[in-house]
FIKOLZA-1660 file (N, C-alpha, C; in steps of 0.1 Angstrom, whole numbers, plus 5000, padded with zeros to 4 digits):
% residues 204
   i   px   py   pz ch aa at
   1 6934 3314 6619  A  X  N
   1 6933 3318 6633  A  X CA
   1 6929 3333 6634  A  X  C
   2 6922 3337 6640  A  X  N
   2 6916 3350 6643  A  X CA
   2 6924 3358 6650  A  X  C
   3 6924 3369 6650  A  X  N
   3 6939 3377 6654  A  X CA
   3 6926 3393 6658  A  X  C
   4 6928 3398 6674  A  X  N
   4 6920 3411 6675  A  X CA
   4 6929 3421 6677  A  X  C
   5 6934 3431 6675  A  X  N
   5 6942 3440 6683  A  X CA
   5 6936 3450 6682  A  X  C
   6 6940 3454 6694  A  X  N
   6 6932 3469 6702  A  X CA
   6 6939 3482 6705  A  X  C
   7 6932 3492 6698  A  X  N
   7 6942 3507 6701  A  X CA
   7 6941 3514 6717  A  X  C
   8 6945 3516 6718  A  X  N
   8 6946 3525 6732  A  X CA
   8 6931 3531 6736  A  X  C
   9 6928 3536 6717  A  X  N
   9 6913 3543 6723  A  X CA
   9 6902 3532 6730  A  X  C
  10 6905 3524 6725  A  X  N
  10 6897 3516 6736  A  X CA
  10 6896 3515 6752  A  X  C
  11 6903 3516 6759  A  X  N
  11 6903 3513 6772  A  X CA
  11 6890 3517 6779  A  X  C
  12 6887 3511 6779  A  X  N
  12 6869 3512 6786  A  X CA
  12 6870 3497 6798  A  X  C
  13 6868 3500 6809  A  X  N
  13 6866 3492 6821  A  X CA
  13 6857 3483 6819  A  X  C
  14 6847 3491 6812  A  X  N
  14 6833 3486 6816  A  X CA
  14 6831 3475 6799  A  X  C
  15 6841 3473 6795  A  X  N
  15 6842 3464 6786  A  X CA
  15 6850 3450 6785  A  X  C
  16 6843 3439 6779  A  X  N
  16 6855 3430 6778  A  X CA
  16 6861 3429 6766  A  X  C
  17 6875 3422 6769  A  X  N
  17 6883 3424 6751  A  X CA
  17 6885 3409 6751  A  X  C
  18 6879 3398 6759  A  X  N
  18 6881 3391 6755  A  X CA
  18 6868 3384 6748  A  X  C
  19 6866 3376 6735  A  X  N
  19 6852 3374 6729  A  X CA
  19 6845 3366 6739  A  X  C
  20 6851 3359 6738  A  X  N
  20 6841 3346 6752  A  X CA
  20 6851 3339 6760  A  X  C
  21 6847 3330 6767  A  X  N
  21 6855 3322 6782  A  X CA
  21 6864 3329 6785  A  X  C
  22 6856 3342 6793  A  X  N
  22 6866 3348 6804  A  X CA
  22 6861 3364 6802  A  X  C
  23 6873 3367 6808  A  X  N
  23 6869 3385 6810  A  X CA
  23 6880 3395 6814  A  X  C
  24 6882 3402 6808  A  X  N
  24 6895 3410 6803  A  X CA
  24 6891 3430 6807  A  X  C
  25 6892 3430 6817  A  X  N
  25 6891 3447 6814  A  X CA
  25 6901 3456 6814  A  X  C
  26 6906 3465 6806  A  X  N
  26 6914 3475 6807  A  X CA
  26 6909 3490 6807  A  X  C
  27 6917 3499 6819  A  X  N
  27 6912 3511 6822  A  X CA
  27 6920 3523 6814  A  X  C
  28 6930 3514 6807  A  X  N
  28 6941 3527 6807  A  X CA
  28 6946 3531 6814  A  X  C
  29 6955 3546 6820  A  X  N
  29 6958 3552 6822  A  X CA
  29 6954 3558 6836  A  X  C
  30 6951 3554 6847  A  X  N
  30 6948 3554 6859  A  X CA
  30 6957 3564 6869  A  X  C
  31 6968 3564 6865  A  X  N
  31 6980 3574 6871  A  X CA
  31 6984 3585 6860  A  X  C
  32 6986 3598 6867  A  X  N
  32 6991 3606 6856  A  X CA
  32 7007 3604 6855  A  X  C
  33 7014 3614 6844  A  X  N
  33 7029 3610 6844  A  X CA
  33 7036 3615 6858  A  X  C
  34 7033 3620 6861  A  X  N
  34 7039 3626 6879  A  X CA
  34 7039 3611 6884  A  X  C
  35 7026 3610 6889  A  X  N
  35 7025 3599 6899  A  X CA
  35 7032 3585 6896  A  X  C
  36 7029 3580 6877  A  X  N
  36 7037 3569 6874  A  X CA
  36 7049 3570 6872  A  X  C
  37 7060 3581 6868  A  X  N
  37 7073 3583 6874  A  X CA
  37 7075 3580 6892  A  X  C
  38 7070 3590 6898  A  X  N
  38 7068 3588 6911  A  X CA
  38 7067 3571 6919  A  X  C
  39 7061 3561 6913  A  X  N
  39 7057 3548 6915  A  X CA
  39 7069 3542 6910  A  X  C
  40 7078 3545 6897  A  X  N
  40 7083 3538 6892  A  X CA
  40 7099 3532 6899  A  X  C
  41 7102 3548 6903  A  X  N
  41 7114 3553 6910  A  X CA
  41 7115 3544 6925  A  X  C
  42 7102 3547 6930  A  X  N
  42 7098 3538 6940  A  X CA
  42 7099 3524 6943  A  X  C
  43 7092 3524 6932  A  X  N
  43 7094 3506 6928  A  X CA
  43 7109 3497 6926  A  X  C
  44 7118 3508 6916  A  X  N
  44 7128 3505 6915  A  X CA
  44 7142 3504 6927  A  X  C
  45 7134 3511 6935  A  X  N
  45 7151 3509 6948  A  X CA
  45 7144 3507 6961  A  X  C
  46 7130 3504 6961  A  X  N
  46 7126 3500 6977  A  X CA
  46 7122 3490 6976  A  X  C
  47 7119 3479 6963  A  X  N
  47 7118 3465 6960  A  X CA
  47 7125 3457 6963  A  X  C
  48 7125 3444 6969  A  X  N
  48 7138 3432 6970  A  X CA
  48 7136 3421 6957  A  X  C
  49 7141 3432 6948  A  X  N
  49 7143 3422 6936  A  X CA
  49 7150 3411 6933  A  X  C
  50 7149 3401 6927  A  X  N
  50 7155 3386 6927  A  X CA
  50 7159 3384 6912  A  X  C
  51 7165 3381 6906  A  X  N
  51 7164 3376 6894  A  X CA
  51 7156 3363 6892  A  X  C
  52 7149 3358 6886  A  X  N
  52 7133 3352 6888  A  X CA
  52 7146 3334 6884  A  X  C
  53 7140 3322 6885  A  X  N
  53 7146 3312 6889  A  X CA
  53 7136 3304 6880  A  X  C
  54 7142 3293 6871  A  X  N
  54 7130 3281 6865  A  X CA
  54 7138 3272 6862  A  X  C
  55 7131 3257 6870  A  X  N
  55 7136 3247 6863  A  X CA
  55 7126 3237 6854  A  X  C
  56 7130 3239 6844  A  X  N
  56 7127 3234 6832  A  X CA
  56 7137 3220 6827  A  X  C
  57 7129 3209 6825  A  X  N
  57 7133 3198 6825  A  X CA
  57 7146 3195 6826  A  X  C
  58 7146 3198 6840  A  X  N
  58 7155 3192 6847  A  X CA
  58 7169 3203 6846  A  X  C
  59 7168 3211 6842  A  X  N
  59 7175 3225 6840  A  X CA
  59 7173 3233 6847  A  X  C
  60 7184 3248 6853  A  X  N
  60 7179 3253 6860  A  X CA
  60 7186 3265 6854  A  X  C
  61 7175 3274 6850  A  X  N
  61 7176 3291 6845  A  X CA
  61 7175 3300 6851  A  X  C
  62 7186 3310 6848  A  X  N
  62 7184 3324 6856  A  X CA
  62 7184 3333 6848  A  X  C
  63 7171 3340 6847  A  X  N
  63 7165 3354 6837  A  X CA
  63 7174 3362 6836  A  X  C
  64 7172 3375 6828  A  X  N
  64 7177 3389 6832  A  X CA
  64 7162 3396 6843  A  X  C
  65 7152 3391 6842  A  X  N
  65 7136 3395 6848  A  X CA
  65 7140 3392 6862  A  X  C
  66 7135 3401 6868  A  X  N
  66 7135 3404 6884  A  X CA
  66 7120 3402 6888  A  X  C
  67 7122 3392 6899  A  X  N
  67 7105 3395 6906  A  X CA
  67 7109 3399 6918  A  X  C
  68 7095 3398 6928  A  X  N
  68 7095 3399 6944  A  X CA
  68 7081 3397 6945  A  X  C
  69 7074 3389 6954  A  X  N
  69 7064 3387 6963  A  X CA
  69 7063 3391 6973  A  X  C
  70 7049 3395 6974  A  X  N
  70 7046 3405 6988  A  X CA
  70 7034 3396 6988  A  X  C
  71 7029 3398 7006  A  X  N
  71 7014 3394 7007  A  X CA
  71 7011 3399 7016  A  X  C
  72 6999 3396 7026  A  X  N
  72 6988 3399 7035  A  X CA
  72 6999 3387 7049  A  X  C
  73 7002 3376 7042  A  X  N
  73 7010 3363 7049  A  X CA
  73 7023 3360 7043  A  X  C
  74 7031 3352 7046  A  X  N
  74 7044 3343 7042  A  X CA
  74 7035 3332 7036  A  X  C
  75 7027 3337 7026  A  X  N
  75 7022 3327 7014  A  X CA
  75 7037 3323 7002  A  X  C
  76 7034 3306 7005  A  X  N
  76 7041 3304 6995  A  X CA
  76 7035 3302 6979  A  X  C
  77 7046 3304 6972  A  X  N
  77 7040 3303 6960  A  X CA
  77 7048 3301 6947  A  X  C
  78 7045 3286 6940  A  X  N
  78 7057 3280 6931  A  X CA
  78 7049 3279 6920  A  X  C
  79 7059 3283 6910  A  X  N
  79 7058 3282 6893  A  X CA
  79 7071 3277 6889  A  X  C
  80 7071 3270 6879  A  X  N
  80 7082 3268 6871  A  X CA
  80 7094 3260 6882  A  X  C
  81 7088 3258 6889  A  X  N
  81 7098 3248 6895  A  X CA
  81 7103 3255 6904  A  X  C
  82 7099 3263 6908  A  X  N
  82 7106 3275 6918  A  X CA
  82 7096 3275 6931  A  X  C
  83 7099 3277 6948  A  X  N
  83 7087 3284 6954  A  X CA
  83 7094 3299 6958  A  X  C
  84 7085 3308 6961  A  X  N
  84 7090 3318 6966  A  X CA
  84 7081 3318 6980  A  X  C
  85 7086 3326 6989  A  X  N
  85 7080 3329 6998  A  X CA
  85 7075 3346 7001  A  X  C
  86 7062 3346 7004  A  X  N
  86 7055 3364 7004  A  X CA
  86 7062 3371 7017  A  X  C
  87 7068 3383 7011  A  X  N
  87 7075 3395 7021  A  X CA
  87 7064 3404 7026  A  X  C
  88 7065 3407 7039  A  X  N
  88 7058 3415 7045  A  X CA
  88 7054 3433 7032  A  X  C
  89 7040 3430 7034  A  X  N
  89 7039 3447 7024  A  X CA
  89 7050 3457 7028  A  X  C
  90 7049 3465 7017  A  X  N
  90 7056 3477 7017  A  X CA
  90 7045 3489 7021  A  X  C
  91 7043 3501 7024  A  X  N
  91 7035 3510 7026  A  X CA
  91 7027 3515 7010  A  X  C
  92 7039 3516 7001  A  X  N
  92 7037 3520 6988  A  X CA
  92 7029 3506 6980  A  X  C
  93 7031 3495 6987  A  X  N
  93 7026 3484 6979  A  X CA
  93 7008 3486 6983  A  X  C
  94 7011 3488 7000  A  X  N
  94 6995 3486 7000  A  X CA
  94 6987 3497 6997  A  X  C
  95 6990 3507 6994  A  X  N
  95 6984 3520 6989  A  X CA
  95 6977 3514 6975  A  X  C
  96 6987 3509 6969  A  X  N
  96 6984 3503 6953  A  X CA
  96 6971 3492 6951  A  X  C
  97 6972 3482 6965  A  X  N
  97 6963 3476 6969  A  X CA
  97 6948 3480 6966  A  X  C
  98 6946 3490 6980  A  X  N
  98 6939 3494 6980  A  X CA
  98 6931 3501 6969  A  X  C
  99 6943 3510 6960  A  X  N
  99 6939 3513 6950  A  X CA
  99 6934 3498 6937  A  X  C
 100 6936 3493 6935  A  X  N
 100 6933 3483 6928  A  X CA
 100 6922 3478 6933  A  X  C
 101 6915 3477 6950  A  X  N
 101 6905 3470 6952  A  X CA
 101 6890 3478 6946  A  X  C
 102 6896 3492 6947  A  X  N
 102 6888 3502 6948  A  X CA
 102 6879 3501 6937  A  X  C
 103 6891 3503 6923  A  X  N
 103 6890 3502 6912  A  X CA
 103 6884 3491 6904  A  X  C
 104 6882 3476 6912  A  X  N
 104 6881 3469 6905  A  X CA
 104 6869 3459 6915  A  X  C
 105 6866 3467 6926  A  X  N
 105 6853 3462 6934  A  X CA
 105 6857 3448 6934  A  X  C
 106 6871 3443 6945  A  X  N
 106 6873 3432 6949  A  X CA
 106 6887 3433 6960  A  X  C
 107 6892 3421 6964  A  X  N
 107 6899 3424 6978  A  X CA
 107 6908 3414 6969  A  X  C
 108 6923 3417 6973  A  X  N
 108 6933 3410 6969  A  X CA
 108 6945 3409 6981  A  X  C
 109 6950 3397 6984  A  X  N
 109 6958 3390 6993  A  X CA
 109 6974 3392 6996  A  X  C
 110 6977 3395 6981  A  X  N
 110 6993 3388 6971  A  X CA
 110 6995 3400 6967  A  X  C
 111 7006 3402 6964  A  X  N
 111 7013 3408 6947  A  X CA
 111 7024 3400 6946  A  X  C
 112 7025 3398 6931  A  X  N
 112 7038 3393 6925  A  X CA
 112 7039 3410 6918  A  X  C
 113 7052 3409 6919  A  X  N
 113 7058 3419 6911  A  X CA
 113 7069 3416 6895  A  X  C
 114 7070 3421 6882  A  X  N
 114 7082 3417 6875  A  X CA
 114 7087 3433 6871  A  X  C
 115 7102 3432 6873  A  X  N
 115 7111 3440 6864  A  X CA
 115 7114 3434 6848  A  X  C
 116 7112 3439 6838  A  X  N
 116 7121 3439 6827  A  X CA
 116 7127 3445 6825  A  X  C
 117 7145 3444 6830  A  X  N
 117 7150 3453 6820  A  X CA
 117 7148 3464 6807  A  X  C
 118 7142 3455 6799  A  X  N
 118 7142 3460 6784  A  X CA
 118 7134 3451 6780  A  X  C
 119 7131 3455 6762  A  X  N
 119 7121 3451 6759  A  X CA
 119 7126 3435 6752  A  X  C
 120 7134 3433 6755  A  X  N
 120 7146 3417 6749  A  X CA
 120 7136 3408 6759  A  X  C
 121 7135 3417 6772  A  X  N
 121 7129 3405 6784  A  X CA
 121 7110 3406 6783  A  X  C
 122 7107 3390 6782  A  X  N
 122 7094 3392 6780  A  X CA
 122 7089 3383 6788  A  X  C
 123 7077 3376 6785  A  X  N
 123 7072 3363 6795  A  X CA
 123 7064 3356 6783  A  X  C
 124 7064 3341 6780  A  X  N
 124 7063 3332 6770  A  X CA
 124 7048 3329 6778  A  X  C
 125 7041 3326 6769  A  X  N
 125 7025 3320 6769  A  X CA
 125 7023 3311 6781  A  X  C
 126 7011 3313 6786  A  X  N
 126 7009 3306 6806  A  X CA
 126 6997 3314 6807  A  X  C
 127 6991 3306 6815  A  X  N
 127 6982 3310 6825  A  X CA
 127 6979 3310 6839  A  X  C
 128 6978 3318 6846  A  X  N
 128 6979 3322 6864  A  X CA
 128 6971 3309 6867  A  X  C
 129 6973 3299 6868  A  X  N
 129 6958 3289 6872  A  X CA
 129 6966 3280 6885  A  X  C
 130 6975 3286 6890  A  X  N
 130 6982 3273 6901  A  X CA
 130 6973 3273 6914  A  X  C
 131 6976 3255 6919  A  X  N
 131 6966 3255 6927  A  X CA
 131 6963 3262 6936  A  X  C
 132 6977 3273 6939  A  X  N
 132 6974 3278 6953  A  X CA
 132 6968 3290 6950  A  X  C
 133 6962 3296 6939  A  X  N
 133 6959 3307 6935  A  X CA
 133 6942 3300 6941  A  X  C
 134 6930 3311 6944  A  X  N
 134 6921 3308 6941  A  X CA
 134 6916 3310 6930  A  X  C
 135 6912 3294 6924  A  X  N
 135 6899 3293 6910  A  X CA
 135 6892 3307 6906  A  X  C
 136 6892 3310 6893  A  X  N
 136 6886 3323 6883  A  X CA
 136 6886 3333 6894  A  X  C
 137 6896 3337 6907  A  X  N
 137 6895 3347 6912  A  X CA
 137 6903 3359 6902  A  X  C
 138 6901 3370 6907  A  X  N
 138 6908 3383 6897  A  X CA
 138 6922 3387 6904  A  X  C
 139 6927 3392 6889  A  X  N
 139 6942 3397 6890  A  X CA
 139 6944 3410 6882  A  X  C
 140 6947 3415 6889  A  X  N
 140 6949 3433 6888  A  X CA
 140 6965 3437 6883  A  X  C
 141 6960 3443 6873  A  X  N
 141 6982 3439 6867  A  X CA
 141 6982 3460 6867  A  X  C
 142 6994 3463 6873  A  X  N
 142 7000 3481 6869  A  X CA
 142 7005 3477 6863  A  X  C
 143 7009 3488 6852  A  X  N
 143 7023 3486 6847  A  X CA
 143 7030 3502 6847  A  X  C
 144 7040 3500 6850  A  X  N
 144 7047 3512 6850  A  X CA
 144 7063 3513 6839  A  X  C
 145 7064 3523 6834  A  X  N
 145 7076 3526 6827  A  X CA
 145 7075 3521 6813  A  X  C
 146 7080 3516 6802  A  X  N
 146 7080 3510 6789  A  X CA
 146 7065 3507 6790  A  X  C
 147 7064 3514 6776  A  X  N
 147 7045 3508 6770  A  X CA
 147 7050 3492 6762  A  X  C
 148 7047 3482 6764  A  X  N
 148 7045 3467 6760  A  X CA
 148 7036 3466 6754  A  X  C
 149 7036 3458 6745  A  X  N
 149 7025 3450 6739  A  X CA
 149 7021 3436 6742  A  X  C
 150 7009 3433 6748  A  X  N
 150 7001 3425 6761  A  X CA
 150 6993 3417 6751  A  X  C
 151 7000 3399 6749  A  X  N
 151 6987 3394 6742  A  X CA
 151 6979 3384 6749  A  X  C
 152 6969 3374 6745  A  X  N
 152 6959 3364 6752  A  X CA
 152 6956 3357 6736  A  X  C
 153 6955 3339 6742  A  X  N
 153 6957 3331 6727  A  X CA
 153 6946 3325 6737  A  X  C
 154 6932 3321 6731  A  X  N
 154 6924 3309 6737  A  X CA
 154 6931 3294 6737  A  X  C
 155 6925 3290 6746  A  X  N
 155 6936 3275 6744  A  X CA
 155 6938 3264 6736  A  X  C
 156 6920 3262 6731  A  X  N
 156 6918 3254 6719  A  X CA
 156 6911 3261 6707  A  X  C
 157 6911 3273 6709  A  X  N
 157 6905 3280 6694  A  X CA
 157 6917 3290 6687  A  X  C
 158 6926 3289 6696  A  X  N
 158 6936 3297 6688  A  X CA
 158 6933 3312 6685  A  X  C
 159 6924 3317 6688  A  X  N
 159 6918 3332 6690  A  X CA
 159 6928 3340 6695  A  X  C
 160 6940 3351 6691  A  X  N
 160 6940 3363 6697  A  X CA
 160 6937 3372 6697  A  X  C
 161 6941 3382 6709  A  X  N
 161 6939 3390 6714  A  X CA
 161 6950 3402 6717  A  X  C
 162 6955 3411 6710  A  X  N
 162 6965 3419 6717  A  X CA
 162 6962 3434 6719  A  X  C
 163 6971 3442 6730  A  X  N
 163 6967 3455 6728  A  X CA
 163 6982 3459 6739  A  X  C
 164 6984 3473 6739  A  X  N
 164 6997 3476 6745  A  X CA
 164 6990 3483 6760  A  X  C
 165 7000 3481 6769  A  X  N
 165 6996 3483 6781  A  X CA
 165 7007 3498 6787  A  X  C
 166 6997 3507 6790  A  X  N
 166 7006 3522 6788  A  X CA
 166 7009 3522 6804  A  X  C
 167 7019 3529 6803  A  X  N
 167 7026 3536 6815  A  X CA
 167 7012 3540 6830  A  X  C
 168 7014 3531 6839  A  X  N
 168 7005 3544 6850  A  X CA
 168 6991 3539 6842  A  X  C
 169 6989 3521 6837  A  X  N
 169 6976 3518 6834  A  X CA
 169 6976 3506 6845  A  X  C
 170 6957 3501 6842  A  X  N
 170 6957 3488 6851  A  X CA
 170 6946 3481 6840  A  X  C
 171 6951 3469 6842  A  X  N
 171 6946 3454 6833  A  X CA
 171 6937 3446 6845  A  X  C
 172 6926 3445 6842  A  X  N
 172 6920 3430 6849  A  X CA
 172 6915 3418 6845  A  X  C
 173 6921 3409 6851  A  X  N
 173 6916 3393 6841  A  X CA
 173 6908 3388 6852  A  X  C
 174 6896 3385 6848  A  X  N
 174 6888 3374 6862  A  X CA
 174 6884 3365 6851  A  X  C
 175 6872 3358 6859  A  X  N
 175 6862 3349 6858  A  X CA
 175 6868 3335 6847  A  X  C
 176 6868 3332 6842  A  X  N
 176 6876 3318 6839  A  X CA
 176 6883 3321 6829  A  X  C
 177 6889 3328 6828  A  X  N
 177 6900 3340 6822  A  X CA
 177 6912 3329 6817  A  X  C
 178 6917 3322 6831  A  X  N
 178 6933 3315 6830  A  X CA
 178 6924 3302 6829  A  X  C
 179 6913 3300 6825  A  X  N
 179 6912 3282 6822  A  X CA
 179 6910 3281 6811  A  X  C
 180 6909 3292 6795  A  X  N
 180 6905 3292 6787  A  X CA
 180 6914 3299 6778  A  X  C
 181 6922 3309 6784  A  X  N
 181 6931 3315 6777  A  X CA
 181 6950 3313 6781  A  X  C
 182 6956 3317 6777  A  X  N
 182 6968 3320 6778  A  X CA
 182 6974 3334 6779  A  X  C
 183 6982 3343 6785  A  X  N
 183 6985 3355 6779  A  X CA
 183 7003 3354 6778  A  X  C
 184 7011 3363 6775  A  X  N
 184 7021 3367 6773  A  X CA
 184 7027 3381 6771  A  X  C
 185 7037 3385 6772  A  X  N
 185 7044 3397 6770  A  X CA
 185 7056 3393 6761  A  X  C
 186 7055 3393 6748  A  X  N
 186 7064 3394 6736  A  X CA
 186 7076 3403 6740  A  X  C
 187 7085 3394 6733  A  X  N
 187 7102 3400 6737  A  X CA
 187 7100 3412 6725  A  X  C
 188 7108 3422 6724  A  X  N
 188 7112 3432 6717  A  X CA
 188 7127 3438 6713  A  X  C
 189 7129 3438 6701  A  X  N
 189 7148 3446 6703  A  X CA
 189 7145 3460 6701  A  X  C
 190 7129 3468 6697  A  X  N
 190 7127 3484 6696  A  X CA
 190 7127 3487 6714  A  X  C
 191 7123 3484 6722  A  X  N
 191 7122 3492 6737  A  X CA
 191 7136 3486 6742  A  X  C
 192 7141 3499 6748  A  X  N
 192 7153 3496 6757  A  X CA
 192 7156 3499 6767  A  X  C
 193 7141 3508 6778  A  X  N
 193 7139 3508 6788  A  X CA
 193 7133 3500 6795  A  X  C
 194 7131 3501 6807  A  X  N
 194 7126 3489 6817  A  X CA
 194 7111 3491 6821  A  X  C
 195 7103 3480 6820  A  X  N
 195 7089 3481 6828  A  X CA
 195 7087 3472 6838  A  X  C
 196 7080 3482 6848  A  X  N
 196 7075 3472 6860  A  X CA
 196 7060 3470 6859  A  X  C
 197 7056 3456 6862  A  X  N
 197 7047 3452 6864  A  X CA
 197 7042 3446 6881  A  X  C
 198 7033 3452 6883  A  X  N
 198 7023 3444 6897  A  X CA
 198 7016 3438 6893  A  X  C
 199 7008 3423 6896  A  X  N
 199 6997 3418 6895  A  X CA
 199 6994 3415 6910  A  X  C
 200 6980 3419 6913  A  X  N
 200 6975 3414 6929  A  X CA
 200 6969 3407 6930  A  X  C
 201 6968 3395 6936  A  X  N
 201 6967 3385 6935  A  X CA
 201 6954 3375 6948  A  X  C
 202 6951 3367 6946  A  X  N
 202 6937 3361 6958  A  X CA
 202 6944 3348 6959  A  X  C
 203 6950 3345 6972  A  X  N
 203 6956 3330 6977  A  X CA
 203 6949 3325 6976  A  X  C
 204 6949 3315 6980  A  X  N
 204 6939 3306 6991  A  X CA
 204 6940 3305 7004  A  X  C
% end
């Protein structure tokens, strides 16, 4: 199985890290430390965090991982057995928006948001592909606080792909991205701080 990992020096937009079926860009570092402190702090006490909910055959789990959904509408929106319903934007949310559209020359509807605790809380292999999402549209991920290590497995070639996603950076996955690949966020016992992640997201 082919295994790529990527240093930091790479962050080039205008590149993809994924080999083929799909398209992967990372910018790096888009916010300085001021402003990604500044976002994080924000994020942390003006968000309506939830402890995130999955039922899994016929079981029903409650994370240490916090989400929240925001949108444009009271879009609903179910994974794992769960729906959530979208909360009216925040001021700070749509700023980010905007910044994200800017940056990535496209319009986005949604954000899902996640807290991790620590680096113990991660997210297991999936792809964004639900029906209500629109087909190979793009998803715009921040991350703020804890630098993570961010991977992508092809679905039938077994191909990865990993690289760590820094503080005050943004990630883009488009074009048939989630029909061909997988990604995750590996658990860790070295990080014992918390990262927030935004992804922005295209309804239907």
């Amino acid at each position: 199985m082919e295994s790529l990992s990527l240093g930091l020096d790479l962050a080039d937009s205008t590149m993809n890290l994924l080999p083929q079926d799909g398209c992967v860009n990372y910018w790096g570092k888009v916010f300085s430390e001021t402003e990604s402190l500044k976002y994080y702090e924000i994020f942390m006490h003006e968000i309506d965090w939830r402890n995130d909910e999955a039922f899994i055959y016929g079981k029903h789990y409650i994370t240490k991982r916090k989400v929240a959904w925001y949108g444009d509408q009271a879009y609903p929106y179910s994974y794992s057995g769960k729906t959530r319903i979208a909360l009216a934007w925040t001021q700070t949310l749509l700023v980010l928006k905007q910044k994200a559209e800017k940056l990535c020359d496209c319009e986005f509807n949604s954000c899902l948001l996640n807290l991790y605790p620590s680096g113990e809380e991660g997210m297991a292999w999936h792809s964004d592909d639900e029906p209500s999402l629109q087909k190979h549209s793009e998803i715009a991920s921040f991350s703020f606080g804890a630098e993570r290590k961010f991977a992508f497995k092809h679905k039938t070639l077994g191909i990865k792909v990993e690289l760590r996603l820094e503080n005050g950076s943004l990630l883009l996955m488009k074009e048939s991205t989630q029909t061909h690949w997988r990604h995750r966020l590996p658990p860790t016992k070295k990080i014992n701080s918390p990262r927030i992640n935004l992804t922005f997201r295209k309804m239907k």
